[in-house]
N, C-alpha and C positions, 0 to 999 in steps of 0.2 A: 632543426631548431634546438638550442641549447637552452634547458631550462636548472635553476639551481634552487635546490631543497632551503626551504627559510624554517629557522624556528619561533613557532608561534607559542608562548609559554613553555608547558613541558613536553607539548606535542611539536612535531615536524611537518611543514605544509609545503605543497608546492604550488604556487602562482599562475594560473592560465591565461593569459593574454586573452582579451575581450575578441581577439579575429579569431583564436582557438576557439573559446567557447560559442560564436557565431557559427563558424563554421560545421562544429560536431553537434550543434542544437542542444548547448548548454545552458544553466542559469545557474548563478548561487542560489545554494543551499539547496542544489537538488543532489537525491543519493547517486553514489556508482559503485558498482561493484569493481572490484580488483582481482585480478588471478595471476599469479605466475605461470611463466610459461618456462617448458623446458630449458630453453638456451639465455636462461637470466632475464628476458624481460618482462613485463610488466601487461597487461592487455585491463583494459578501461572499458567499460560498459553502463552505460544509463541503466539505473533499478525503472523499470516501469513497475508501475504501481497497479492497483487492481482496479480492472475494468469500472466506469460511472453506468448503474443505469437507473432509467429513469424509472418513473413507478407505472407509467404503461407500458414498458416492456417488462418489468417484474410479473404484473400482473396478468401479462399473455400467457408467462409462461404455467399460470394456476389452470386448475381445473374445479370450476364451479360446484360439479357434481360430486368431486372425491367426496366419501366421508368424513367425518370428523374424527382426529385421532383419539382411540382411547381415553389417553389421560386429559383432556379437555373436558372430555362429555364426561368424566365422571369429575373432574373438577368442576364446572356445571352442576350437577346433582348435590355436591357439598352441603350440608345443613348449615344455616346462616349462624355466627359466633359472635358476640359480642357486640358492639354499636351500628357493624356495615348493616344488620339492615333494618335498620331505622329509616 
């Protein structure tokens, strides 16, 4: 497939046919990474993004028991300043 570089204002775009993006499991305006390769061409890669999780599996991975860090439990202890503690 012969594809040709268009210019889009000051930048240079190239055009993916809707069966291209079908097929590589593309959408606009998702990132991809770009690398050259040794012998001139070009190699395309979908940026995957960082992992979704939920807040019961965040919260599996705590431990109830740990202590509390330092600077919490002395931010805790803090003498109260000015109107918070009204």
């Amino acid at each position: 497939m012969e594809l040709q570089l268009r210019k889009f204002g000051n930048s240079t775009g190239l055009a993916l046919p809707p069966a291209v993006l079908r097929e590589l499991g593309l959408s606009a305006g998702q990132a991809v990474t770009l690398q050259p390769t040794a012998d001139g061409g070009l190699l395309m890669h979908p940026k995957r993004g960082r992992p979704k999780f939920s807040a019961a599996q965040l919260n599996a991975q705590c431990n109830p028991k740990a202590p509390m860090p330092a600077d919490l439990v002395a931010w805790e202890q803090m003498p109260a300043v000015g109107g918070e503690a009204l």
